[in-house]
Wavefront OBJ file of the C-alpha trace (Angstrom):
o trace
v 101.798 102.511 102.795
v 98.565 103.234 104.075
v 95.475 101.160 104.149
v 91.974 102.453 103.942
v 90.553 98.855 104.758
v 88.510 98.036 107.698
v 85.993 95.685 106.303
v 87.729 93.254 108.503
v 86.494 94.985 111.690
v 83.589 95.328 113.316
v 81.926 98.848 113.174
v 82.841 101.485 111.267
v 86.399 103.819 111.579
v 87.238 107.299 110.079
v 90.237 106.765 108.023
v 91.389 109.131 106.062
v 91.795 112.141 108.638
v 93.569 109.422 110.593
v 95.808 108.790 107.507
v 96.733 111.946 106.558
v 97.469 113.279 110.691
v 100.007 109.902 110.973
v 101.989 111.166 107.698
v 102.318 114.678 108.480
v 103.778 113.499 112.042
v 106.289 110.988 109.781
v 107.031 113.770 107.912
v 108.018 116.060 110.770
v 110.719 112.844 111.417
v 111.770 112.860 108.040
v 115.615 114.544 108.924
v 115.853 112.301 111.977
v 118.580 110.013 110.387
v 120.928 110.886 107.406
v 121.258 106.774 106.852
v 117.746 105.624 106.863
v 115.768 106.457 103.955
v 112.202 106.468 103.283
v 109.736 106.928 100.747
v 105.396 107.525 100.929
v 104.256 104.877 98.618
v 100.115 106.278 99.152
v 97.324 104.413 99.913
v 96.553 101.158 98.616
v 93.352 100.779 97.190
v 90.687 98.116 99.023
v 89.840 95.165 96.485
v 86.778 94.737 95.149
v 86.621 91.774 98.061
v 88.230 91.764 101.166
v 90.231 89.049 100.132
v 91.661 91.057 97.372
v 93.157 93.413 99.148
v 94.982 91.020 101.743
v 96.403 89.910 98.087
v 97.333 93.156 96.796
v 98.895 94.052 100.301
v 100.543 90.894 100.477
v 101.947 91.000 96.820
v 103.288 94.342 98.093
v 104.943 93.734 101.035
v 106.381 90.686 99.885
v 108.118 92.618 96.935
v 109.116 95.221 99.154
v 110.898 92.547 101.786
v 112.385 90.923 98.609
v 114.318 94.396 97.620
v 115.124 94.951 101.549
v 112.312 97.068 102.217
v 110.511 97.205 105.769
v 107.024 98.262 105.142
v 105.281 100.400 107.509
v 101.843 99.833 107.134
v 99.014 102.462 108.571
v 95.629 102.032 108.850
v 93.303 98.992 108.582
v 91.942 97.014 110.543
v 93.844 94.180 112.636
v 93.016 91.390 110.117
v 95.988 93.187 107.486
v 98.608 91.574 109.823
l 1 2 3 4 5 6 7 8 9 10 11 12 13 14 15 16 17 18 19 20 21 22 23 24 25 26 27 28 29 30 31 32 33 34 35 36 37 38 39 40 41 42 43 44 45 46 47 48 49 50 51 52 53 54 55 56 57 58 59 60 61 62 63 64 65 66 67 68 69 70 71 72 73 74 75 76 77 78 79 80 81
């Protein structure tokens, strides 16, 4: 899942090259293991407020750990944690 949200930093980042340069390196990966499976689930959009988009990414990966899912989160800022 990747996360275009750095509001929570200090200074400004260039995200989406970033973005798109990690997936096409977790792509290359993909065959690595016949037993793990993985899906791209995009980028989450930022909230309106900052706050709303620790919500939505909170909402997410909780329903995601709830169905046995390990997100991988990529990009944002430290604050996402």
């Amino acid at each position: 899942l990747g996360v275009p949200e750095y509001r929570g930093e200090n200074g400004e980042i260039a995200v989406e090259d970033s973005l798109l340069s990690i997936r096409q390196e977790l792509y290359r990966m993909a065959g690595f293991s016949k037993k793990l499976k993985w899906a791209d689930l995009g980028n989450l959009r930022p909230g309106t407020t900052l706050e709303d988009t620790y919500q939505k990414l909170a909402e997410i990966c909780h329903t995601l750990m709830e169905s046995g899912t390990i997100p991988l989160i990529i990009g944002g800022s430290h604050d996402l944690d």
